[in-house]
VOGU-3710 file (C-alpha; in Angstrom, 3 decimals, decimal comma):
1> xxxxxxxxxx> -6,292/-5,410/3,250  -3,604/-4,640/5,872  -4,346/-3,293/8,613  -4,048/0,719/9,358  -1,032/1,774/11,244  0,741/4,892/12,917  3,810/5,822/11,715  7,200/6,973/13,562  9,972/8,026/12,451  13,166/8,589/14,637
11> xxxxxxxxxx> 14,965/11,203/13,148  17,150/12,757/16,310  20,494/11,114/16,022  23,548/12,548/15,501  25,742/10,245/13,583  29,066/11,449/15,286  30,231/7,641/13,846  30,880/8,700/10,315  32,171/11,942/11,208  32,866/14,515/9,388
21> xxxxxxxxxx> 30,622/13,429/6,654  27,982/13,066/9,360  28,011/16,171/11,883  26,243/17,228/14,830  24,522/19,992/12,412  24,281/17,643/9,246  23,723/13,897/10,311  24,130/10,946/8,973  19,963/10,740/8,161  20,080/13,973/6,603
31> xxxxxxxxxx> 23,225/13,364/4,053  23,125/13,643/0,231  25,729/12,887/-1,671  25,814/13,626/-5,525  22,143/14,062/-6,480  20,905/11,657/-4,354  17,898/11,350/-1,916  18,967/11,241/1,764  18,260/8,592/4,114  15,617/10,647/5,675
41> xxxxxxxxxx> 13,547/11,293/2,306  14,126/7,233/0,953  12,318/6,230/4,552  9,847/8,431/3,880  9,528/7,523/0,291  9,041/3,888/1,285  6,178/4,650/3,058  4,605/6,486/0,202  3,372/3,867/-1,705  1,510/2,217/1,787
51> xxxxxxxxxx> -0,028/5,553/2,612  -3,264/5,116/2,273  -2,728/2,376/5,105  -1,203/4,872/7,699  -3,420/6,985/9,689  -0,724/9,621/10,640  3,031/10,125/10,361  5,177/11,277/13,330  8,529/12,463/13,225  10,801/12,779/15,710
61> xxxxxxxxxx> 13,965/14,968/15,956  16,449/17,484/17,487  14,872/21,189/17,543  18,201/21,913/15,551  17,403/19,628/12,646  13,825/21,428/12,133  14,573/23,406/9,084  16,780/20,847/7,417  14,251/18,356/7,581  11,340/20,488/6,920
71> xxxxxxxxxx> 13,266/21,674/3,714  13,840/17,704/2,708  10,023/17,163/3,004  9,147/20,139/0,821  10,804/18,428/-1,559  8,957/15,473/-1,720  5,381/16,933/-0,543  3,636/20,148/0,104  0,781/18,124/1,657  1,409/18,012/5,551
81> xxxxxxxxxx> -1,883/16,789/5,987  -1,173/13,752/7,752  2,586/14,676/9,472  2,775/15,598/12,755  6,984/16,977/13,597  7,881/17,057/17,387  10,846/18,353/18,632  13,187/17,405/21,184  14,858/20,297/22,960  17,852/18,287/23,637
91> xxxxxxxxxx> 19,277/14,438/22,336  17,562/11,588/24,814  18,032/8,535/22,693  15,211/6,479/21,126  12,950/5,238/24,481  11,591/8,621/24,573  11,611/9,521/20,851  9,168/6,277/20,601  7,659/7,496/23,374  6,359/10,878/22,184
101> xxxxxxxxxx> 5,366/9,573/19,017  3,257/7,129/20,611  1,658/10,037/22,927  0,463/11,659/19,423  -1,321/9,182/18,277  -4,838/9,879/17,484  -6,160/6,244/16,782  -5,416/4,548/19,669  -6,818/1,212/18,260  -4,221/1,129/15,500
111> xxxxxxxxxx> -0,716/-0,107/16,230  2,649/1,938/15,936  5,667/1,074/13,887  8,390/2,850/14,784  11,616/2,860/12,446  14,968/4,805/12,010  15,236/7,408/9,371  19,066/6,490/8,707  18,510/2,454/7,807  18,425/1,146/4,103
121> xxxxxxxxxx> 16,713/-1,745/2,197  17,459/-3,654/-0,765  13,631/-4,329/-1,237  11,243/-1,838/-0,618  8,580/-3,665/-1,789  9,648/-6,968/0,164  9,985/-4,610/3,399  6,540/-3,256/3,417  5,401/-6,878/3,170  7,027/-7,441/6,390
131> xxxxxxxxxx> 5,441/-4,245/7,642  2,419/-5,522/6,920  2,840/-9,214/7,991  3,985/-7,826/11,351  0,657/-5,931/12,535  -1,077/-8,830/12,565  -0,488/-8,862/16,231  -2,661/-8,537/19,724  -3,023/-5,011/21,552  -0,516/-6,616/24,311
141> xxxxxxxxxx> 1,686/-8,333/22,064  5,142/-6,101/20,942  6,716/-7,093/17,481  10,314/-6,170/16,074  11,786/-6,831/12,763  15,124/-8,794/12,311  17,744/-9,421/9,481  18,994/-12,305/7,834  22,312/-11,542/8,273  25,361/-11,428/5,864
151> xxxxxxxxxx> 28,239/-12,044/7,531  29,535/-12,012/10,936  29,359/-8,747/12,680  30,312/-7,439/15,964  28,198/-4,145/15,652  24,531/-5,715/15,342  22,378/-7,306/18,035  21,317/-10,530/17,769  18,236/-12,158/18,214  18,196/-16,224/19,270
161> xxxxxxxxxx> 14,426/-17,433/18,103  12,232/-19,839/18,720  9,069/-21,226/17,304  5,599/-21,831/18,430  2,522/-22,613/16,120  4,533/-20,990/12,933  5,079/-17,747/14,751  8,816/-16,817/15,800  9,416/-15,405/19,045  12,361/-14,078/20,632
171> xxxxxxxxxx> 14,156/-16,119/22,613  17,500/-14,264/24,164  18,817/-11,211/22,899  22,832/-10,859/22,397  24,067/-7,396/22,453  27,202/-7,120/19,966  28,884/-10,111/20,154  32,428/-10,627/18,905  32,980/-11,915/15,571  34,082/-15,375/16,872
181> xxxxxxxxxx> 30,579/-15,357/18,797  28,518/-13,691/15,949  29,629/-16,629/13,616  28,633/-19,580/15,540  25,649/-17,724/16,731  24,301/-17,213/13,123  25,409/-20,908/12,487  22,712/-21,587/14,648  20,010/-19,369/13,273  20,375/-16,105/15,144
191> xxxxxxxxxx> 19,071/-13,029/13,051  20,725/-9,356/13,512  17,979/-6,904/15,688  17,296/-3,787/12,877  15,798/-1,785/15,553  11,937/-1,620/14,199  8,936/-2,304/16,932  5,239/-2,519/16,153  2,922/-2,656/19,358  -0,327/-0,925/19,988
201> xxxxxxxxxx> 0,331/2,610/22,377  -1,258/1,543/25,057  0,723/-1,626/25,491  4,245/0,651/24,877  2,915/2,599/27,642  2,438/0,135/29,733  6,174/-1,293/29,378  7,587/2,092/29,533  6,149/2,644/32,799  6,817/-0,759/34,378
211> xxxxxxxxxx> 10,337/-0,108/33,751  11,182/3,356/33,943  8,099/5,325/35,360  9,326/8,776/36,522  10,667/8,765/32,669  7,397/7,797/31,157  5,356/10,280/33,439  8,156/13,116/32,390  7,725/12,287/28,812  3,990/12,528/29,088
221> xxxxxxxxxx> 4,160/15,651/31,204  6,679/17,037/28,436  3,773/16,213/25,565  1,306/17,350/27,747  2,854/21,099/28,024  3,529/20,662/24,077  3,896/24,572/22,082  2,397/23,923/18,153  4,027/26,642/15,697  3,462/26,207/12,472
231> xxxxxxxxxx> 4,566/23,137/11,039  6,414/21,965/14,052  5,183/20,967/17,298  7,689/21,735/20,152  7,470/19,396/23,504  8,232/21,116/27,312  11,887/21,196/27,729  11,637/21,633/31,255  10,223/18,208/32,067  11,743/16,724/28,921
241> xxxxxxxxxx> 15,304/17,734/30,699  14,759/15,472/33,502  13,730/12,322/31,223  16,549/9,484/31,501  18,580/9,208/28,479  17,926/5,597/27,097  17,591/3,280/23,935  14,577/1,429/23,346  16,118/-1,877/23,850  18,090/-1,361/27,171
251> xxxxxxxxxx> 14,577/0,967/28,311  12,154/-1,569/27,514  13,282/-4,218/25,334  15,831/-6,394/26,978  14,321/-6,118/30,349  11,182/-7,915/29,256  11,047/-11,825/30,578  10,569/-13,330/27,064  9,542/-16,270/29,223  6,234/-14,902/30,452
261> xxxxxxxxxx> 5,698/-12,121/27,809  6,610/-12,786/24,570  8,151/-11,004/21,535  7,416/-11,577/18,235  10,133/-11,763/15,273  9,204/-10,889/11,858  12,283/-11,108/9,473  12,251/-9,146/6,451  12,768/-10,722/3,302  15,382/-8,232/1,749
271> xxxxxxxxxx> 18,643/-7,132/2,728  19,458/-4,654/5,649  22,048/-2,226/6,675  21,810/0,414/8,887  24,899/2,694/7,904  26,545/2,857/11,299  30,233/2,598/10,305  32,470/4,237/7,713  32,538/0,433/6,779  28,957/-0,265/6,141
281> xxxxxxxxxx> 28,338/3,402/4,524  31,334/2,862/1,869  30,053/-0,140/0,971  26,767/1,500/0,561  27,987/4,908/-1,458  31,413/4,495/-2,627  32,909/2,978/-5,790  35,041/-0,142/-4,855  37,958/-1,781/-6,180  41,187/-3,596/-4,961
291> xxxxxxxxxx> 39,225/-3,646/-1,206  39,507/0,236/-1,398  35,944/2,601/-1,815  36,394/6,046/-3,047  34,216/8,599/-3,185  35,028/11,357/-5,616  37,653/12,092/-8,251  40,895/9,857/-6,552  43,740/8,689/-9,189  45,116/5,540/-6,977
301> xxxxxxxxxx> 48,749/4,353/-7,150  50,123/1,039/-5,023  46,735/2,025/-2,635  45,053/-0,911/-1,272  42,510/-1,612/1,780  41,806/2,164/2,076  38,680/4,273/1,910  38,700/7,921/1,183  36,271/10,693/0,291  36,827/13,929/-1,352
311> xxxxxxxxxx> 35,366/16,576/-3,166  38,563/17,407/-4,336  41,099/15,807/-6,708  42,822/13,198/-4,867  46,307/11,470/-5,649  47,308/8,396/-3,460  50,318/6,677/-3,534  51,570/3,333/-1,645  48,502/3,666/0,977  47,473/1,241/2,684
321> xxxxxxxxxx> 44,573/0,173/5,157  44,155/4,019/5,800  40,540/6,253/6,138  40,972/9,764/4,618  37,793/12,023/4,737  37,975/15,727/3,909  35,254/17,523/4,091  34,547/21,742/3,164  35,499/21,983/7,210  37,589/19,263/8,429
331> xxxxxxxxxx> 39,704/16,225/7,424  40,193/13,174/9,698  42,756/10,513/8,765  43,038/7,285/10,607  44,094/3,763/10,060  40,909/1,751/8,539  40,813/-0,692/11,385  39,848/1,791/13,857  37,737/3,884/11,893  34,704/2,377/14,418
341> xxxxxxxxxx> 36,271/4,851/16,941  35,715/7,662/15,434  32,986/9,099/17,866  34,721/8,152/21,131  37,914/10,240/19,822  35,524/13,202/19,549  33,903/12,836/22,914  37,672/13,359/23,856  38,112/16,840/22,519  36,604/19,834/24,615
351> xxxxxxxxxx> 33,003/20,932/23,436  34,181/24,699/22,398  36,268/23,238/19,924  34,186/20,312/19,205  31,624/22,683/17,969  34,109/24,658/15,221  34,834/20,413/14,023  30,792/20,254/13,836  30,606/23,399/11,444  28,837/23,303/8,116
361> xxxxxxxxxx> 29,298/25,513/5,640  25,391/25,135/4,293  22,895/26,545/6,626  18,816/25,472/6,533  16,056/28,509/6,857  12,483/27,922/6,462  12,610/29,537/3,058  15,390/27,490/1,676  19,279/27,548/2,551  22,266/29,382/1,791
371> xxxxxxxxxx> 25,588/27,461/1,556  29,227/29,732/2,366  31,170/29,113/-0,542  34,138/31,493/0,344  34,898/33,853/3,159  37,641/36,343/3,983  37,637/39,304/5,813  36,238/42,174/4,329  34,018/40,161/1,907  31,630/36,766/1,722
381> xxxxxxxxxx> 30,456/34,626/-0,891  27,328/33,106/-0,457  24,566/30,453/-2,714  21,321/30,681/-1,626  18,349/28,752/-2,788  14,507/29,999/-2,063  11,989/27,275/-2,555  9,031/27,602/-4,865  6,505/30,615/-3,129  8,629/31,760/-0,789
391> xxxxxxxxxx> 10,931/34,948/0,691  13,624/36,282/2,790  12,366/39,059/5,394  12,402/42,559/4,434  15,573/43,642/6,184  18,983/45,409/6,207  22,458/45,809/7,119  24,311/48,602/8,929  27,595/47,152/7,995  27,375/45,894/4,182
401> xxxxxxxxxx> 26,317/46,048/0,949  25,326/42,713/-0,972  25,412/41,947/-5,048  23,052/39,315/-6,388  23,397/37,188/-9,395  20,763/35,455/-10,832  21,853/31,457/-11,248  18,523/29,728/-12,138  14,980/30,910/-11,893  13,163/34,533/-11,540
411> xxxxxxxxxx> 13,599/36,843/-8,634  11,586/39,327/-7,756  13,703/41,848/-5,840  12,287/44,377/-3,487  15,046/47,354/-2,526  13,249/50,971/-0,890  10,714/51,165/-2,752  11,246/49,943/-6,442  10,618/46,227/-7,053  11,980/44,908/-10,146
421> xxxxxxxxxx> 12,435/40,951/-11,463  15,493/39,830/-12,400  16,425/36,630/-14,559  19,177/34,003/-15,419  22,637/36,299/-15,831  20,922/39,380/-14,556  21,904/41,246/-11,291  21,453/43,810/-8,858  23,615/45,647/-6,009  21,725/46,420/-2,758
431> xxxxxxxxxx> 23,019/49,233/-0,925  24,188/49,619/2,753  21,572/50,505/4,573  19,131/50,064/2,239  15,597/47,820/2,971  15,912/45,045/0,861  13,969/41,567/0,311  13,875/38,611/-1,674  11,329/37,072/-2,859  10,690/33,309/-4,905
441> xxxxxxxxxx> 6,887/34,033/-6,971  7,313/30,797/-9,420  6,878/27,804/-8,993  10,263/26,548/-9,426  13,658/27,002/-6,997  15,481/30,147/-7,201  18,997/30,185/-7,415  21,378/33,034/-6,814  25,008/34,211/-5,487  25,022/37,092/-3,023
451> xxxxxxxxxx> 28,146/38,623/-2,760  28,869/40,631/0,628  31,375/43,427/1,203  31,574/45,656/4,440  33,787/46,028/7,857  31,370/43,156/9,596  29,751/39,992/7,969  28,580/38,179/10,827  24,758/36,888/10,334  23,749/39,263/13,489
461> xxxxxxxx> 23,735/42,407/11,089  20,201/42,033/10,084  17,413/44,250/11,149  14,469/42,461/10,192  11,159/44,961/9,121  9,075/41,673/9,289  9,042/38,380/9,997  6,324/36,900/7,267
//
């Protein structure tokens, strides 16, 4: 039998890299295209079948991303038994993330993987044996898990190795290397760092604080002052402000002497990628052919070496080595070769304006999410979806009147003081001024279009009765 574990997943960053796919709002981890899981709910799906080995799940993200990734669970559980989600008021890369995942820990005397929530696996299977395989390590001993890798690459870290009594340990790590130096360094064994560590918490916190102290005591602090609501545990933004932003590797990692404390390598048997490029994620997603990946309905003439992604109809002609991505709120086009730049060309453009880029046209609530399909001025149409047992607040609006259309499922529709249900094709009109709520009984989604008409849309016209 393996041995029990803590579980913590990093699910704060933003994934400005494959923007505007990936958004401030909507990252990368948090993405579904077509029917598909996101990368979120597949890491937390590869855990399912070694849960019974995990004493308790943490997850880590940006007080932003609550609802979004609340909603994604729901989908795959409604028992929240053993997950704990802490918030971060504000972005502080992965050194802290780790950091307050560790602090929740209940069973000290198990150790702590950590992994990304935006990484991907060939194997599950083969990667939970590596899980496994790795704990089998001393409460002062740190482990991380490295790739075989593919090709050259000048976006990875690599790891030189050594070996001692069958065990691999890290011998020098190489941060990004160019291509020339990534191929002769794999020629000579070097394995790609995918950014997993499994150590015991007290030995975490004992690196953390040799190396970075006032940040360790700040994060603790910040834990310390921590404000549980409901399902989502909120950590003190006062002391969290003050943390230094840092990685795990440049916080902790690479500043260990590998010569008096050693690291130990476990590479995973399957293959790894970790999505970070419009490259990587094509590759991953898109249909290929010719050296171009498309994603969606794109009729190709004389196109080569190009990758584009559309929900709309597409027709290319004599393209080539271009990146076209149009999204409901933004297109970027760029040559293909510099499609790694993406996110330092939008740390470029002024954050007012930055933000409109960042918009999404879906928005997450605790009892589901409504998606803008079209806007103009004097009228709004809107999807929104109400999971299985639950409701909007009783509310309404000064400045509008709303239809709704039943798409799938049975709503129960609450307007004065009549209540009536209302199935597939049926429909109501809720007057202006009128107390209104909806409300999800079954146990299956509910589905509906709400049309809006009146002088003011904005989401501030609501005058919630209660907040249940």
């Amino acid at each position: 039998m393996p041995k029990k574990y803590n579980l913590i997943i990093m699910a704060g960053g933003s994934g400005e890299r494959l923007w505007p796919l990936s958004t401030s709002n909507n990252p990368k981890q948090f993405i579904k295209l077509g029917s598909s899981q996101s990368l979120f709910q597949k890491t937390y799906n590869r855990f399912l079948s070694d849960i019974d080995n995990i004493e308790k799940i943490s997850i880590i993200t940006n007080e932003k991303h609550r609802l979004i990734l609340h909603n994604q669970l729901k989908e795959l559980t409604s028992d929240f038994t053993k997950i704990n989600i802490i918030l971060e008021p504000e972005a502080k890369n992965t050194a802290p993330s780790m950091t307050l995942g560790i602090l929740s820990c209940e069973n000290v005397n198990s150790p702590c993987v950590t992994v990304p929530a935006d990484h991907i696996y060939d194997n599950d299977k083969l990667f939970i044996e590596s899980i496994h395989q790795s704990l089998e390590l001393s409460d002062n001993e740190m482990c991380i898990l490295a790739a075989k890798p593919s090709a050259p690459s000048e976006h990875y870290g690599h790891i030189q190795t050594s070996i001692k009594n069958n065990i691999k340990y890290v011998e020098k790590f190489i941060e990004k290397p160019t291509l020339a130096k990534s191929k002769k360094l794999i020629s000579n064994g070097c394995h790609w760092n995918v950014g997993i560590f499994i150590t015991y918490p007290d030995n975490w916190n004992k690196l953390f604080s040799k190396y970075d102290l006032n940040s360790f005591n700040l994060c603790k602090k910040s834990y310390e002052n921590i404000h549980h609501d409901g399902y989502f545990s909120r950590v003190d933004k006062n002391y969290f402000s003050l943390i230094n932003s840092n990685s795990i590797d440049y916080a902790v990692i690479e500043n260990i002497d590998v010569t008096k404390e050693k690291i130990i390598v476990q590479t995973i048997n399957t293959n790894w990628n970790d999505l970070g490029s419009w490259e990587t994620f094509s590759e991953y997603f898109f249909s290929k052919s010719e050296n171009n990946a498309f994603y969606g309905k794109v009729f190709s003439h004389s196109t080569k070496n190009s990758i584009i992604y559309s929900k709309k109809k597409v027709l290319t002609s004599n393209l080539d080595s271009l990146m076209v991505i149009d999204t409901d709120n933004s297109l970027c086009i760029s040559d293909r070769s510099s499609s790694s730049n993406i996110k330092d060309v939008l740390n470029l453009i002024p954050d007012k304006i930055k933000e409109s880029l960042n918009k999404s046209s879906r928005e997450d609530r605790i009892w589901g999410y409504y998606e803008v399909l079209h806007e103009e001025d004097n009228y709004k149409v809107k999807k929104l979806v109400l999971y299985p047992g639950m409701k909007i607040s009783l509310q309404k609006h000064k400045y509008r009147s709303e239809h709704w259309v039943v798409l799938s499922g049975v709503a129960t529709v609450v307007q004065n003081t009549s209540k009536i249900k209302l199935e597939k094709n049926q429909s109501t009109y809720i007057e202006q001024g009128n107390l209104h709520q909806l409300i999800n009984e079954t146990d299956s989604l509910l589905e509906i279009i709400e049309v809006q008409i009146g002088s003011y849309l904005g989401e501030d016209d609501i005058e919630r009765i209660d907040e249940k």
